[in-house]
N, C-alpha and C positions, 0 to 999 in steps of 0.2 A: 671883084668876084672871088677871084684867091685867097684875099684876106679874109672875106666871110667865111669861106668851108674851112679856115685854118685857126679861127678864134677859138679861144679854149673858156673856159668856164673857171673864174676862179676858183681856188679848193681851199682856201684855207679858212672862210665863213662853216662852211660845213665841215670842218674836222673838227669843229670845235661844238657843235650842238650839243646843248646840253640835256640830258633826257626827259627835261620836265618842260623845253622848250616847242613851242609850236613849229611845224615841218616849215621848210622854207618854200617861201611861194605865197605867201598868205596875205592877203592886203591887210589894214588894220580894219576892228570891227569884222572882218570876210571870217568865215569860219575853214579851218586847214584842219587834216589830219592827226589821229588823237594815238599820241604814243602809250600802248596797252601790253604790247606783248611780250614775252619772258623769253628765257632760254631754254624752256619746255615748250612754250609754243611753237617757236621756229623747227625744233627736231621734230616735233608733232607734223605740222607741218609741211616739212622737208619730207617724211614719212607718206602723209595723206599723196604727196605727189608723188613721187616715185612708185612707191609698192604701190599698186593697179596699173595701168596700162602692160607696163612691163611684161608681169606676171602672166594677167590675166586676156592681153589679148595681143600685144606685139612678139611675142616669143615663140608663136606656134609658126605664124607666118615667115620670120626669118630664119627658123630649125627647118622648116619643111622645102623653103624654096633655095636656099641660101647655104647654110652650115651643117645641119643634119644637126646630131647628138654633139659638137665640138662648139653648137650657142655658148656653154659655156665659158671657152675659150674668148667668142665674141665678148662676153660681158666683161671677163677678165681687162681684154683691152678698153673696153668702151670706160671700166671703172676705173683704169690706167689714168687713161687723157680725164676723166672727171675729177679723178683725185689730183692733177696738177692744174687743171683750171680751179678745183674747189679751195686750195691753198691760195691761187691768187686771188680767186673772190674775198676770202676771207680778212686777206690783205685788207682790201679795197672796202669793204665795208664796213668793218672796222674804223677806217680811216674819213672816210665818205660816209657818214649813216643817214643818206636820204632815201627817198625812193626812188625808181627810174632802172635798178640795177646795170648792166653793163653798158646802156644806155649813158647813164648818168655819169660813169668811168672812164668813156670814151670823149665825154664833152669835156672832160677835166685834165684832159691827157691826148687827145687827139685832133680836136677841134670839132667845128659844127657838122661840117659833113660829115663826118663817120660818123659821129655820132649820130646823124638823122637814118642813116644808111642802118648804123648797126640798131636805132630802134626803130625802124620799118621793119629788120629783121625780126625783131622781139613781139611785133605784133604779128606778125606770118606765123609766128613759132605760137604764140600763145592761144591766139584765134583757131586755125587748126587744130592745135593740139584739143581742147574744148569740145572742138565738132568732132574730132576722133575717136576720140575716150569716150562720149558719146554714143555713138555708133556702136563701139564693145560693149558700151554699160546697156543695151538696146537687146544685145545677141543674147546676152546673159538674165534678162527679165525677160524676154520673149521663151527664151526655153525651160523656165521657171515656170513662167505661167502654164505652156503646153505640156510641157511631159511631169513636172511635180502637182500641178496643180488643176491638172486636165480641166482648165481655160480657152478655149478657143478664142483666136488673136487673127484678125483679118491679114491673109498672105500681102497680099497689096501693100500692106502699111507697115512693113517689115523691113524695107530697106531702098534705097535709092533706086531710082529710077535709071540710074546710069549704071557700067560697071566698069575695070578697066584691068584689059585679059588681051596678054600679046602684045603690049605695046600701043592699045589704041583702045577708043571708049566701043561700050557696047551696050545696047536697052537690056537690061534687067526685066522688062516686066511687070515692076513695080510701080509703084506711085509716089510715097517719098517714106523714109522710114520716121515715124509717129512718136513712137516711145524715145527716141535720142532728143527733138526737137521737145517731149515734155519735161525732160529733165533739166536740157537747159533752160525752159523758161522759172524750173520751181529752185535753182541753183542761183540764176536771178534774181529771185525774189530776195533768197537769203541775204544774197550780195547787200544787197537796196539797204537792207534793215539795217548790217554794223557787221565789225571786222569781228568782234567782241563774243556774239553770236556764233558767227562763222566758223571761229576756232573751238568754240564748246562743240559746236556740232561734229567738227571735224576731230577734235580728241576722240571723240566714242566712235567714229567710224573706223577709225585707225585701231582702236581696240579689238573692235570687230572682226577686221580682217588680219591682225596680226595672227588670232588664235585662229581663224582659219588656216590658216599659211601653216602653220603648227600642227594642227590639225592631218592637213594634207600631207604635209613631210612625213610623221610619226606614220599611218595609216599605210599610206601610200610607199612607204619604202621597204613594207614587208613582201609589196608585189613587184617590186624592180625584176625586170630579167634582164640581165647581163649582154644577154646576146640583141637586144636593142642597140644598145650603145657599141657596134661592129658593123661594118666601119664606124671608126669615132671621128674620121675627117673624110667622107664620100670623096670618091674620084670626081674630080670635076668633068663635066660634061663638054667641054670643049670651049666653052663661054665665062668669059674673065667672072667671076659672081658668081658662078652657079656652084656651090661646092667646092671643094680646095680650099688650098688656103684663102685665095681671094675670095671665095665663100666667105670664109670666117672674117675677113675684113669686111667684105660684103654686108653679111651680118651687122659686125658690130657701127655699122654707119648706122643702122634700120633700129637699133636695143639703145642707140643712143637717146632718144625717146626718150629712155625712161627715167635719164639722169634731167629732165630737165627742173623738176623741183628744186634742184641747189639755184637756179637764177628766179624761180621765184620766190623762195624764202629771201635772198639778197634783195627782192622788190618790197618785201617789205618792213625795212631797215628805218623809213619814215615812222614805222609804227611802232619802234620798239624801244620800250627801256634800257639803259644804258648800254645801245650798241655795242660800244667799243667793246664790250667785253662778249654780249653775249651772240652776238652774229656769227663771229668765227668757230663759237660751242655749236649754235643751230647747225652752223652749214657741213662745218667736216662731223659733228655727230651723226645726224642723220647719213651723211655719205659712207661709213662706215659700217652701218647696222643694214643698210638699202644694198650693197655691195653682195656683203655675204647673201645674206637672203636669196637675191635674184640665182646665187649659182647654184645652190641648195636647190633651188625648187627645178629648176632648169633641169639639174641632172634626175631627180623622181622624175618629174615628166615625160622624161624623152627614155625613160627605163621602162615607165609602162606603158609605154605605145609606141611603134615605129614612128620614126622623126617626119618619113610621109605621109604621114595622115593626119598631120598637127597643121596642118594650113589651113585652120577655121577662123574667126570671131572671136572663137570661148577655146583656145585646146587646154585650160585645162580639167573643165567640164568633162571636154572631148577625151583627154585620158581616160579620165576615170571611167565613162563610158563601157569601156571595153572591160568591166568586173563588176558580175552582179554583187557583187560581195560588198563591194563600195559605193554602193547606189544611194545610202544614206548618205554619203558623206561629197556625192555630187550635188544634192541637194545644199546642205551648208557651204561647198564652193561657189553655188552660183548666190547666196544670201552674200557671203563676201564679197563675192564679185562686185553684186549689185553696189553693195554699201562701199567700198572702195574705190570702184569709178567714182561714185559720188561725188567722193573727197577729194580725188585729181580732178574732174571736171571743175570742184568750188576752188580749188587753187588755180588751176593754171587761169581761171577767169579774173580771179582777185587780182595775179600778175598781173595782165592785158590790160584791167581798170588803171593799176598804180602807175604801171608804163607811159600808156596814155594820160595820165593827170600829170605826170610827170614833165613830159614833153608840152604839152598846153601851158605850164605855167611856164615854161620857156619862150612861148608865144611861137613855137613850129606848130600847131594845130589849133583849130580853133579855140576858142576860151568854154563853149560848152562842155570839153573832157577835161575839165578843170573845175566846175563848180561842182563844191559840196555843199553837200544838204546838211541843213542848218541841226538839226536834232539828231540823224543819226551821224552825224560826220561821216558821212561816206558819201564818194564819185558818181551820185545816185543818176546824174542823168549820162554819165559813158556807162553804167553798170546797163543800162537799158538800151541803149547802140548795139555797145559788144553782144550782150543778151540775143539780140534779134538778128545780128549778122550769120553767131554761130549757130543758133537754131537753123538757118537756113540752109549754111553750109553742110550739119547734121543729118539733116531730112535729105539732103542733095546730090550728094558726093559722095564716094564708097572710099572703103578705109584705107584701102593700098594708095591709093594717091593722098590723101591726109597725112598719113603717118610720117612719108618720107620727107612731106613736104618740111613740118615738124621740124622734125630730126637737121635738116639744112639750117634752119634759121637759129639753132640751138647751139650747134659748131661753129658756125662764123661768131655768135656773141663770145663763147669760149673762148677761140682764139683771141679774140679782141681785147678782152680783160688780160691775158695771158700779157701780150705784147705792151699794154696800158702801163702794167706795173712795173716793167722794166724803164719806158719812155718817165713816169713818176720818178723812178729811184733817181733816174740821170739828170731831172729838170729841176727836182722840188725834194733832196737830199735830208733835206733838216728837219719835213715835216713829220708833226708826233706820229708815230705807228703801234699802235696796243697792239699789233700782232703785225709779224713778219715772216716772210717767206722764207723757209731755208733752203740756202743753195740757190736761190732766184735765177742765175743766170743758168742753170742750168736746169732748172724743171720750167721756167718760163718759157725757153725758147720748146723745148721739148712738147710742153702742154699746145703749143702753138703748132709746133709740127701734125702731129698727130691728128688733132681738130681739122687741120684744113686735107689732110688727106682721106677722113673721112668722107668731109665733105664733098672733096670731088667726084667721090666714090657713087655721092648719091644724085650732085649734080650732071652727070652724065648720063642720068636716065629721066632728069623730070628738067631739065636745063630750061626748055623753053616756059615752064608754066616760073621759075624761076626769075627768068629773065625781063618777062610780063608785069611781073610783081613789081621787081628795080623800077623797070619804067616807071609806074605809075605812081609810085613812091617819089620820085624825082620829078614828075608834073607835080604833085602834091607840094614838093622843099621850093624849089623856083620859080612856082606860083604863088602861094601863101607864104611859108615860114621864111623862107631868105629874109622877105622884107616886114615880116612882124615881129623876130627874133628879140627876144628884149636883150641882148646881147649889141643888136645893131643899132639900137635904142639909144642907149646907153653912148655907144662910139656918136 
């Protein structure tokens, strides 16, 4: 039993793919995944995921209950620990250019069990995150429709029937929310079609929303009042999290969220033209441009409105709100909005697919999130699993338990890589690296620190639904995958 959860995955098949080579997994005749994408697509990409959620609907929630106007400080550290797990992704992708992301790093370097462990993780983090984004991209077409477009939008079908206030669930009132469940079936569908698609679609929404963001900043920073942002770090209220400093760490466990596009551009490392070189450009590009951004916008927002009254869905609709003057330009916020969710909802789904195809051709889950469809080469029948799981989730669950949930399973894969590349350097020394880590031993362990102290931060408030998760993840590996593992095949 020991030696199974401790086998490792050889790596030196896959350092060597060549970019015109079919992904590994593929039987002969069987149709695999079709290497497409560039070094514009992954920063695209990396982009589409990051900028939305972040902006547009995690940042109100953890300025308002969490850090106050000092979010920014949160991001500051959240893009800290991102930018030394995104050095060691880079590593790793580079060197590994399959799919599976940290999944895939952990089997090469850790053995089976993390590895199943840290992709149960990936499917927590990616599944949620889907239904989350969701739920924002819902708050921000429902206030489109009614107050731009004076639409009437049945209350009932606005948001989940649960909510979760004080520590414990509570009836909403509702019936399930409608508009998050139809986006992810029409996000779906994209899926179905081809990656190839997915990234057209996804460059112009990122277009979209970039200029909004632009838009917002330029506008919006002629109404900043100063005396918003005083206090810039709230007295804490008595309770480790609420404000303080531990606020602002508090925070930045919750805005980690929004870095999680850097593992899934690393997901999909299967699809790209000459990896080696351009994975390491997608991931820390993107991380650099997604960085700034977030604290830009952060600090207009929380200038033009007190930081307590940004605990909505949309705050930054919700700003604006409070200037008729900019009432135009709440409008084109929630068009970005709209179109930006989009694009994190079509990525973080595209991850959850490749994950899952990933781990099936390993023979941990069944062979059905493994078969691609012969014409568009894509995951067509996990693209319609996942599709259905998180619509449910969507329509179900309210966003405060989503988000953190997210944010947990995106930490631990961080650390994981983090620790990977150091366990590589010690075990497998000589192997080609197109991109290396500087200072390894010392941002590695660091990026690892960081990551898992966030994450305790958030597992001590959601621990048991956490802990639920393990379990049934683990009836899942020592039911099935132990014993169909093609690794144990093989032995």
């Amino acid at each position: 039993m020991l030696k199974a959860l401790l086998r490792v995955k050889p790596v030196e098949p896959a350092a060597h793919v060549d970019a015109g080579e079919p992904v590994e997994g593929g039987l002969e005749g069987e149709a695999t995944l079709k290497r497409t994408l560039t070094a514009k697509h992954l920063i695209l990409l990396g982009m589409g995921a990051v900028i939305g959620a972040g902006i547009f609907v995690v940042t109100g929630q953890a300025a308002a209950n969490h850090a106050g106007p000092a979010i920014m400080l949160s991001f500051v550290l959240a893009g800290l620990a991102c930018a030394f797990a995104g050095l060691c992704y880079a590593e790793f992708a580079a060197m590994i250019p399959v799919s599976g992301s940290a999944y895939s790093y952990s089997y090469a370097t850790l053995g089976e069990g993390m590895a199943w462990f840290i992709g149960w993780c990936l499917v927590l983090e990616y599944l949620f995150a889907s239904a989350s984004v969701a739920v924002g991209w819902s708050a921000y077409m429902i206030s489109f429709l009614t107050t731009t477009l004076n639409l009437p939008f049945p209350d009932a079908l606005t948001a989940a029937p649960i909510d979760w206030k004080g520590g414990q669930f509570i009836a909403s009132g509702k019936l399930f929310n409608l508009p998050a469940v139809l986006i992810v079936a029409a996000i779906s569908g994209l899926l179905y079609v081809g990656v190839t698609q997915s990234t057209f679609v996804n460059a112009v929404i990122v277009a979209i929303k970039v200029t909004v963001i632009c838009l917002f900043v330029g506008f919006g920073a002629m109404y900043v009042d100063p005396a918003n942002w005083t206090p810039f770090i709230p007295d804490n209220t008595g309770t480790f999290g609420e404000f303080g400093w531990s606020g602002v760490l508090r925070a930045a466990s919750i805005v980690f969220f929004a870095y999680i596009g850097f593992d899934a551009v690393s997901t999909a490392a299967g699809e790209t033209k000459d990896p080696q070189k351009n994975m390491p450009i997608g991931l820390l590009g993107s991380l650099a441009v997604c960085t700034v951004i977030y604290i830009v916008v952060c600090a207009v927002m929380t200038g033009l409105l007190s930081y307590t009254q940004l605990g909505t869905d949309k705050p930054v609709a919700t700003a604006l709100e409070a200037y008729a003057k900019l009432a135009w330009l709440k409008t084109w916020v929630e068009i970005g909005a709209i179109a930006g969710l989009s694009s994190v909802i079509l990525v973080m789904m595209m991850g959850q697919t490749r994950v899952a195809y990933t781990i099936s051709r390993d023979g941990l889950l069944p062979p059905i999130f493994g078969k691609v469809h012969p014409k568009f080469r894509t995951p067509h029948l996990s693209t319609v699993i996942v599709g259905v799981v998180a619509a449910t989730l969507a329509g179900l669950v309210p966003l405060s338990v989503l988000g953190e949930l997210v944010a947990m399973g995106t930490l631990l894969a961080f650390a994981t890589v983090c620790v990977g590349v150091l366990v590589l350097r010690r075990t497998k020394p000589d192997l080609p690296r197109s991109f290396r880590v500087p200072a390894v031993w010392f941002i590695a362990p660091a990026g690892t620190l960081i990551c898992l102290g966030l994450f305790a931060m958030a597992f001590a408030a959601h621990w048991l639904v956490f802990v639920l998760w393990t379990l049934l993840g683990l009836v899942i590996y020592f039911g099935y995958g132990i014993r169909h593992s093609k690794l144990n095949k093989r032995a």
